[in-house]
N, C-alpha and C positions, 0 to 999 in steps of 0.2 A: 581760280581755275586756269586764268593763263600762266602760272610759274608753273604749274603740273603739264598741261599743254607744251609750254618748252621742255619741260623734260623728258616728254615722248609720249604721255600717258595721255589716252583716248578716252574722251568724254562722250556720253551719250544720253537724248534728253527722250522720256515717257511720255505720256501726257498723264498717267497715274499709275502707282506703287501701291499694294495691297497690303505690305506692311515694310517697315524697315528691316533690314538683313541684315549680317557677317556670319559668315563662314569660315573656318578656319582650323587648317592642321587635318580635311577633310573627314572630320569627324566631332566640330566645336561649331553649335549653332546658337548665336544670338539672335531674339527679334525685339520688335519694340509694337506691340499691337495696339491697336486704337479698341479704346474700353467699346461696345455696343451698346452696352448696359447703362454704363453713367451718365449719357448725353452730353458730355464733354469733352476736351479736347485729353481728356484722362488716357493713356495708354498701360501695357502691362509688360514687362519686360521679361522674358523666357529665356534662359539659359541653360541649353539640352547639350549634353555628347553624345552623340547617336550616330555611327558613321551611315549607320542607311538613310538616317534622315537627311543627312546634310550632304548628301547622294542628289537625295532628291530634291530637296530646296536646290542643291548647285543646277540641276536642270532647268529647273522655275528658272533662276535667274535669265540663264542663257537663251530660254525663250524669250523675254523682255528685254533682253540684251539686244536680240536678234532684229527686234521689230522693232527699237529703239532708234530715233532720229539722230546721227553720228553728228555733233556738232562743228562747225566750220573752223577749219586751221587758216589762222590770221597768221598776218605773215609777221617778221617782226618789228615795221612799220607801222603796225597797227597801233599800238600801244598800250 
């Protein structure tokens, strides 16, 4: 996370994610769902093209985005 950090790119920490996400080409939605069913750490993997869905998943994000804890820029002493 610090080489991305030098590179400009903004990290920010949840305290929980409802499933894994990508988005992409605003209309390419990947997730990675945790099974409910299996009682284990089993997930289901969806791969939808749907430009309204991935409309609205891009919203989801940016509200978790928004209330999201912006993590601390170390300087580059830090190391």
């Amino acid at each position: 996370m610090r080489r991305f950090a030098a590179a400009g790119e903004e990290s920010r920490f949840a305290p929980s994610l409802p499933l894994k996400l990508v988005v992409a080409d605003a209309s390419l939605v990947l997730c990675d769902m945790p099974d409910p069913v299996a009682g284990t750490r089993a997930t289901t993997a969806l791969y939808i093209e749907h430009p309204a869905l991935a409309g609205c998943l891009r919203l989801a994000f940016l509200a978790v985005w928004e209330q999201a804890r912006t993590a601390p820029r170390r300087s580059s002493g830090d190391g």
